[in-house]
Steps between C-alpha positions, in 0.01 A plus 500: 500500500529343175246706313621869630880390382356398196310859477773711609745332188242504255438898617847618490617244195138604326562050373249213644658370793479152633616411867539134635597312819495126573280404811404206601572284197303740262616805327295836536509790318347849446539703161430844444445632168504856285225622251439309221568154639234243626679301734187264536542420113874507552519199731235344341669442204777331712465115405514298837296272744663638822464859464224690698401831414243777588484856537393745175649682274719733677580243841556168482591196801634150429636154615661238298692185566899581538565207223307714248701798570716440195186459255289745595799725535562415140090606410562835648820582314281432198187701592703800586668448139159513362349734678732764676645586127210647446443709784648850441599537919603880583519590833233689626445772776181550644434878574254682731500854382688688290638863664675811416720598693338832687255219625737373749627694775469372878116594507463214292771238650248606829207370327705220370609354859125464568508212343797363702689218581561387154607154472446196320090520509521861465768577268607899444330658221687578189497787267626615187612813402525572086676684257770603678666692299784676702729288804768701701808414730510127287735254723558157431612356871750189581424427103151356574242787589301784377444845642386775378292837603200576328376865508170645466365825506635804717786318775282184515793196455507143598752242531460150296724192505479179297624232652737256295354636198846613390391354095292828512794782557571477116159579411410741798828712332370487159122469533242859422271327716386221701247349717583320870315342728583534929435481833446783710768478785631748801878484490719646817841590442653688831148574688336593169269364360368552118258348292647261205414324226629120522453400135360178408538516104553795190368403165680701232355547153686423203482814345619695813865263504 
């Protein structure tokens, strides 16, 4: 349990993440790290005869002595002075395709439940759709979310919201274009049900804002 809390934080913080609990007269703990730091090297540098370590450079486990907790808490206040200043950590998004928007329609949200249930070892596939360049019916809801309609070629249309991404309505207003990245959902408001994007992230250029 330890090491997927420590995963989920360091994912959705995109920071190394260090969980403990106190069992059995020993502390354990399980640290999860970003790209760019070795947590192997990290703890190693950590000066102390209790502490246990092993993993590599991405996962690491370990036991100390609770009377060394101050100390070694101490050595990794330092390391992360010396070595997190260094890391430049932006979050990042992992994408599986990139669309356009005539390339989903509910022949491919077919093909997509194929590959049904989706859950934590089979997570939904997300895509990105980029260079938006034109947003319609713009609504910022209970001062926190996103939507907006994006429309493609002949009637084609589809729904997006951004949830509690409300530091992007600014932009959205001003921006000449922008990418996103979503989640292909089926929404059903009053026995109907439509396809919509449930966006994950936008990235908006400099020049465009």
């Amino acid at each position: 349990l330890l090491g997927i809390l420590a995963a989920k934080m360091a994912q959705k913080h995109q920071k190394p993440c260090l969980v403990c609990c106190y069992h059995r007269g020993r502390i354990y703990g399980s640290a999860r790290s970003v790209d760019g730091l070795d947590l192997q090297q990290f703890f190693n540098g950590i000066a102390s005869d209790s502490l246990q370590s092993g993993g590599h450079a991405q996962a690491v486990g370990l036991c100390f002595c609770p009377s060394e907790l101050c100390n070694i808490r101490k050595g990794i206040l330092e390391q992360a002075r010396q070595r997190l200043n260094r890391l430049n950590v932006v979050p990042k998004q992992a994408v599986d395709a990139v669309l356009d928007l005539q390339d989903i329609d509910t022949g491919f949200w077919a093909n997509l439940q194929q590959f049904a249930p989706f859950g934590p070892g089979n997570k939904r596939p997300v895509f990105a759709i980029e260079q938006v360049r034109e947003t319609y019916g713009n609504r910022l809801l209970s001062q926190a979310h996103i939507k907006f309609c994006l429309k493609g070629k002949g009637h084609k249309s589809l729904n997006a919201i951004a949830f509690n991404q409300y530091q992007y309505w600014e932009k959205l207003a001003k921006a000449s274009s922008f990418d996103f990245c979503f989640v292909l959902e089926q929404h059903s408001y009053k026995q109907v049900r439509q396809l919509q994007l449930r966006v994950k992230d936008m990235y908006f250029r400099a020049a465009y804002c």
